[in-house]
C-alpha angles and dihedrals in degrees: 000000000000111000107186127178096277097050089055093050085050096049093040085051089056093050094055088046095048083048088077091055088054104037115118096234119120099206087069106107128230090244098050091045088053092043091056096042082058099049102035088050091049081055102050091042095048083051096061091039101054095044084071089059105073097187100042110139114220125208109239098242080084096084095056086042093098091048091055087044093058103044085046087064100041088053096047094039095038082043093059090045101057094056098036079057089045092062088071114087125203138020092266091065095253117157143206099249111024105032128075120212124278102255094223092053088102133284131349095217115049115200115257100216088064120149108253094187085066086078114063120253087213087061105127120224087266095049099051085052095056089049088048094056092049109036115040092176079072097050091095090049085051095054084051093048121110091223097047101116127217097265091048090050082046093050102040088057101047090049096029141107117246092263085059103048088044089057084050096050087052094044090058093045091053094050094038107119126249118273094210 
């Protein structure tokens, strides 16, 4: 078996890519995970393949392959990171599932004639989190918010006052699709 240059930067390309089926991150799809086992093992494949073969012309793509192969990774990997991370809320390391609220956070009862308009209605995701890990008088005003996000709902009302976990009741009502 003849292993020139190219064949190694091939095999070596597959490998990176395989390296996203097997990484340890949770954020990484199904799908993706599929897609890069299919196209890391054609690579590798295609590698061994093509080393029996001593004359075998490759195109020249296949020098920078690694390189592709590699930021492909980083992206996919450093992508399912960031939202798995997104999911914390809070300096103090506190999540959505597992954690329960500072205490002295503020009350424990918002008020539930509270303005919703004082919370803008341009706040990300991200953004409605991080106020609900600093400010617990807001938390009823998050649940009504058009940007709060399933796992927050979930995590307000399983941390929340009765106020909040009212507002959270009537928010998935409201978004509850239509029986008929």
């Amino acid at each position: 078996m003849y292993w020139s240059i190219y064949d190694v930067l091939m095999l070596v390309s597959g490998l990176i890519t395989l390296v996203i089926v097997i990484a340890p991150v949770k954020g990484i799809t199904p799908r993706t995970r599929i897609t890069a086992g299919a196209i890391g093992g054609v690579l590798v494949f295609a590698s061994l393949l093509l080393a029996s073969i001593p004359f075998f012309r490759y195109p020249g793509i296949v020098v920078v392959a690694p390189a592709i192969a590699l930021l492909s990774a980083i992206a996919v990997i450093g992508k399912a990171v960031r939202a798995q991370s997104s999911l914390q809320i809070g300096q103090q390391g506190h999540t959505l599932h597992h954690q329960e609220p500072d205490p002295m956070s503020g009350p424990a009862h918002p008020q539930v004639e509270a303005d919703v308009q004082s919370i803008s209605a341009d706040l990300t995701p991200a953004e409605l989190m991080e106020l609900a890990a600093r400010d617990r008088t807001k938390w009823v005003e998050i649940a009504q918010h058009p940007s709060a996000y399933p796992d927050l709902l979930e995590w307000l009302n399983q941390y929340g006052s009765a106020d909040v976990k009212a507002a959270v009741a009537a928010r998935r009502h409201v978004d509850a699709p239509d029986p008929a």
